[in-house]
mmCIF file of the C-alpha atoms, coordinates in Angstrom:
data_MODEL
# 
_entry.id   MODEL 
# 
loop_
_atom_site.group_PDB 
_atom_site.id 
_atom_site.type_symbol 
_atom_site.label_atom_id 
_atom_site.label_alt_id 
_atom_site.label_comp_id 
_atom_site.label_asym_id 
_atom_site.label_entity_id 
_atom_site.label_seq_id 
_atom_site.pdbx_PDB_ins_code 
_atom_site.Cartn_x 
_atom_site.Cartn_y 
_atom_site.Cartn_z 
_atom_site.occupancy 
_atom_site.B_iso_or_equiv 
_atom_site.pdbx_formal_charge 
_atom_site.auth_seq_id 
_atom_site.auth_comp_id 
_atom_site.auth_asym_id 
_atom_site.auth_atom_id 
_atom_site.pdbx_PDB_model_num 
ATOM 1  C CA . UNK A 1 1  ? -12.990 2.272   6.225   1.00 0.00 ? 1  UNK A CA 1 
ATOM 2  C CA . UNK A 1 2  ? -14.407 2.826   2.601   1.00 0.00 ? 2  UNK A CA 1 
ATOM 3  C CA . UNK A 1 3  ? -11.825 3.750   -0.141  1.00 0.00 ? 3  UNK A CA 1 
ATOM 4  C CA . UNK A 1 4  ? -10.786 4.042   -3.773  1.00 0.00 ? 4  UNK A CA 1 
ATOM 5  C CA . UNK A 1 5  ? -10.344 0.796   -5.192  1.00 0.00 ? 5  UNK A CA 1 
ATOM 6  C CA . UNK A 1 6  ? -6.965  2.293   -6.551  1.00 0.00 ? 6  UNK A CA 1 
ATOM 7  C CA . UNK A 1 7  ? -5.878  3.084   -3.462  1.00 0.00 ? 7  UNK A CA 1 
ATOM 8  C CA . UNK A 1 8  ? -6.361  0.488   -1.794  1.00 0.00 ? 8  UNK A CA 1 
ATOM 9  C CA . UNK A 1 9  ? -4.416  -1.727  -4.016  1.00 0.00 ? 9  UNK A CA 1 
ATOM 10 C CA . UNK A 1 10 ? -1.820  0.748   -3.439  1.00 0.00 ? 10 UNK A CA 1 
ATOM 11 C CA . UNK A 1 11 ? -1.564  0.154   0.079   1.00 0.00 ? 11 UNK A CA 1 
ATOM 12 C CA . UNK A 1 12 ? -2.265  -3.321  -0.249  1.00 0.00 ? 12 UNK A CA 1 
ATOM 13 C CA . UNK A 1 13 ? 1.012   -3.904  -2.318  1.00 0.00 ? 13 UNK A CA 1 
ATOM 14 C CA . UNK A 1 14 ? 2.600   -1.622  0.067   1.00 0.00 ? 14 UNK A CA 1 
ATOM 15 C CA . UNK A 1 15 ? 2.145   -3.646  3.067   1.00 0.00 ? 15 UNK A CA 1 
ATOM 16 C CA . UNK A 1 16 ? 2.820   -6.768  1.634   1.00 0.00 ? 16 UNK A CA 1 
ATOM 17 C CA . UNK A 1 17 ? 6.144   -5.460  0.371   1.00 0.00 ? 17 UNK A CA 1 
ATOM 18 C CA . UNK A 1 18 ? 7.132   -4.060  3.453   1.00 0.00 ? 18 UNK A CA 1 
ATOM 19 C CA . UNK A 1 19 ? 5.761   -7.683  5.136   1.00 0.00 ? 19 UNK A CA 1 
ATOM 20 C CA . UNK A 1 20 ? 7.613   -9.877  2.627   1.00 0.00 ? 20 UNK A CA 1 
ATOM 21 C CA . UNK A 1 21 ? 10.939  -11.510 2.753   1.00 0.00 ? 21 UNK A CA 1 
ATOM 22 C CA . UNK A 1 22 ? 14.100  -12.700 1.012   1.00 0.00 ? 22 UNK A CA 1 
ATOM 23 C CA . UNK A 1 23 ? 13.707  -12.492 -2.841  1.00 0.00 ? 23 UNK A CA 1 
ATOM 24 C CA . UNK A 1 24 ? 10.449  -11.928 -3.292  1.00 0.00 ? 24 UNK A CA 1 
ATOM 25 C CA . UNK A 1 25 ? 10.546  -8.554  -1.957  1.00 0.00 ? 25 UNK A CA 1 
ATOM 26 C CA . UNK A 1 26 ? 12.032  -7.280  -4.982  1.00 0.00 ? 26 UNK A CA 1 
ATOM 27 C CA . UNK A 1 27 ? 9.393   -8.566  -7.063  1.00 0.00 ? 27 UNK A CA 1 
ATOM 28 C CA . UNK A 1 28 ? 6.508   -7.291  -4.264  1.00 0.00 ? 28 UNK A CA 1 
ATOM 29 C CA . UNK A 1 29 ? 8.491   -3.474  -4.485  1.00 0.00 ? 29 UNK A CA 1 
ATOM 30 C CA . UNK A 1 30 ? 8.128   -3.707  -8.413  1.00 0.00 ? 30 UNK A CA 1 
ATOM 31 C CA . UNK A 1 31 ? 4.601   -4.068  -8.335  1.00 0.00 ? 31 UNK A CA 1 
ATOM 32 C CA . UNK A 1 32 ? 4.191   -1.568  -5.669  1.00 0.00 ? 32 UNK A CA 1 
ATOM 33 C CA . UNK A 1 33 ? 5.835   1.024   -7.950  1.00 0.00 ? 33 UNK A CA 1 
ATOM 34 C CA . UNK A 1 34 ? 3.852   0.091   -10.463 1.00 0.00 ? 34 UNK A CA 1 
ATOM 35 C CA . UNK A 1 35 ? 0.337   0.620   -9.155  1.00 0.00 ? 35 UNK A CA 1 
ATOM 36 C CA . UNK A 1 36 ? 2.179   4.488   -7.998  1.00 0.00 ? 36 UNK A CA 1 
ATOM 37 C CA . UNK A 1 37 ? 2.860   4.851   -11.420 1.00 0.00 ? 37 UNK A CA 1 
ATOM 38 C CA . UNK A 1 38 ? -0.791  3.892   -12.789 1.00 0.00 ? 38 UNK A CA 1 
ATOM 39 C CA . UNK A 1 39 ? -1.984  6.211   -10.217 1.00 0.00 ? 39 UNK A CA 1 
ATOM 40 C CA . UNK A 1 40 ? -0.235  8.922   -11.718 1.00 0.00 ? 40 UNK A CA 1 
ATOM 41 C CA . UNK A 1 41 ? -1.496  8.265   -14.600 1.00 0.00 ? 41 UNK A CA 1 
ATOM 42 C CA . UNK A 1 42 ? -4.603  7.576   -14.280 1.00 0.00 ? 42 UNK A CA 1 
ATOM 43 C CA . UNK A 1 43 ? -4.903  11.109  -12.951 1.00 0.00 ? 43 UNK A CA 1 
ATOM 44 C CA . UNK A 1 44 ? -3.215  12.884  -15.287 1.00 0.00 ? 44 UNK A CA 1 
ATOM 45 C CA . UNK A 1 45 ? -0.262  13.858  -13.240 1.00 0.00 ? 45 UNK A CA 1 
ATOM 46 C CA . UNK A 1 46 ? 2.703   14.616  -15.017 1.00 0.00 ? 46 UNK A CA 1 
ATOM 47 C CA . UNK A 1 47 ? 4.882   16.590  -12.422 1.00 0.00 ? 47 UNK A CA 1 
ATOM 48 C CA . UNK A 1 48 ? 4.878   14.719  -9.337  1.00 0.00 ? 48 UNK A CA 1 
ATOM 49 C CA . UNK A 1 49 ? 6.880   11.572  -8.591  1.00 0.00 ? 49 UNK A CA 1 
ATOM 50 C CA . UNK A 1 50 ? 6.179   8.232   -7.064  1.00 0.00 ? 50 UNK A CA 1 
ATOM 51 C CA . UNK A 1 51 ? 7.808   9.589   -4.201  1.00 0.00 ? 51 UNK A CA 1 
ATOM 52 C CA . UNK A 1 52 ? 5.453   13.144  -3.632  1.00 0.00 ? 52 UNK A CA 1 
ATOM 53 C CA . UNK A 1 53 ? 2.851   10.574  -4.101  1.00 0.00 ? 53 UNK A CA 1 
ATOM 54 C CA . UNK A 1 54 ? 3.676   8.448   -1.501  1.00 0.00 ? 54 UNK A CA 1 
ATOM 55 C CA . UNK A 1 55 ? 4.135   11.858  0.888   1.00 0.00 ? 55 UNK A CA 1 
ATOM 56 C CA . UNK A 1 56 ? 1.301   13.218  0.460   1.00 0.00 ? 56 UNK A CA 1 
ATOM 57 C CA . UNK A 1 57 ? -0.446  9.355   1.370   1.00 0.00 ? 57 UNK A CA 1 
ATOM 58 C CA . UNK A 1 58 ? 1.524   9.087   4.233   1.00 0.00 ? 58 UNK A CA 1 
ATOM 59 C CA . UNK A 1 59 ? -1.154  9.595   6.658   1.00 0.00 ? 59 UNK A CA 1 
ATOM 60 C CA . UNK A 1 60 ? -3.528  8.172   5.165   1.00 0.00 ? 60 UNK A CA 1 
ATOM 61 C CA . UNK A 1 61 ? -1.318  4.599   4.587   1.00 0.00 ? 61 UNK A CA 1 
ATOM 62 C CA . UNK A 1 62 ? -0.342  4.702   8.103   1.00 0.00 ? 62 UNK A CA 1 
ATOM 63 C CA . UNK A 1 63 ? -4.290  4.575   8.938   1.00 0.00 ? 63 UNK A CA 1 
ATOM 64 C CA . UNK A 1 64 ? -4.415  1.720   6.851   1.00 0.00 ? 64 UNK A CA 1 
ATOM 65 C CA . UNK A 1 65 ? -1.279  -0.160  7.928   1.00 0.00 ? 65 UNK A CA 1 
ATOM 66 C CA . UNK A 1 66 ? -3.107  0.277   11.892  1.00 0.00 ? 66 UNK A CA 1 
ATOM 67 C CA . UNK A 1 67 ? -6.529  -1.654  10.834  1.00 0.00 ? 67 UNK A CA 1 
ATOM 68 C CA . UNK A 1 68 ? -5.073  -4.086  9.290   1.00 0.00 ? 68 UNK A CA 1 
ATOM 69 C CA . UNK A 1 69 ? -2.692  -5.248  12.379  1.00 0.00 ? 69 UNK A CA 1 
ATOM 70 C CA . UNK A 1 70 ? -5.611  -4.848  14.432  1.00 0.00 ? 70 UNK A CA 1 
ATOM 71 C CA . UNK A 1 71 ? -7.378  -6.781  11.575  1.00 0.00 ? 71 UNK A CA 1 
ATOM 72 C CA . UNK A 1 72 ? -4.461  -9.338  12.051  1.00 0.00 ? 72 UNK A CA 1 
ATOM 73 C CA . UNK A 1 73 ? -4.138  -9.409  15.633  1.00 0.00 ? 73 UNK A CA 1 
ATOM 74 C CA . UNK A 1 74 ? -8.288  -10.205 16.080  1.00 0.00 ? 74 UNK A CA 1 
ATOM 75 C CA . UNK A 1 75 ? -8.141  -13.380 13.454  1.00 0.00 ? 75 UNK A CA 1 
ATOM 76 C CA . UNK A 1 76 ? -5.094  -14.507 15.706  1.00 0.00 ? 76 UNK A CA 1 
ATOM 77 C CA . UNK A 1 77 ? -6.984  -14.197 18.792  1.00 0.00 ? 77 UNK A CA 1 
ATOM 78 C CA . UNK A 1 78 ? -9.824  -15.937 17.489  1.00 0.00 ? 78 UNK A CA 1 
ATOM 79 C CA . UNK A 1 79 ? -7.624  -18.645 16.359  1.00 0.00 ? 79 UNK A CA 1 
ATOM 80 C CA . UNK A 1 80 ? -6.823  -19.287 20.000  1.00 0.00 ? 80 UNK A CA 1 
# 
């Protein structure tokens, strides 16, 4: 599935922090917010937040967050 760059950096961060554990979670959520942020900025938009943002990708994350467990899942097989 072809994307933005951006985005999928964006998503990228976002699995891994919702994937990672103990205290480097923290640091993975920091840098999750921060690629949001560039986002926003890099398109110019002033009135929405981090959080409309990550609305109105909802769909489109959840898409992502599938292929890459199936992504996962086949290497693991293969590793068999």
């Amino acid at each position: 599935m072809s994307r933005n760059p951006q985005l999928e950096a964006v998503f990228e961060a976002r699995y891994v922090w919702e994937n990672a554990v103990g205290p480097e979670r923290a640091e993975r959520l920091r840098e999750y917010h921060r690629l949001l942020d560039e986002a926003l900025v890099k398109a110019a938009i002033t009135a929405t937040s981090r959080e409309e943002l990550e609305d109105a990708l909802v769909e489109a994350y959840r898409e992502f967050r599938r292929a890459k467990r199936l992504e996962e899942r086949a290497k693991l097989s293969r590793l068999r």
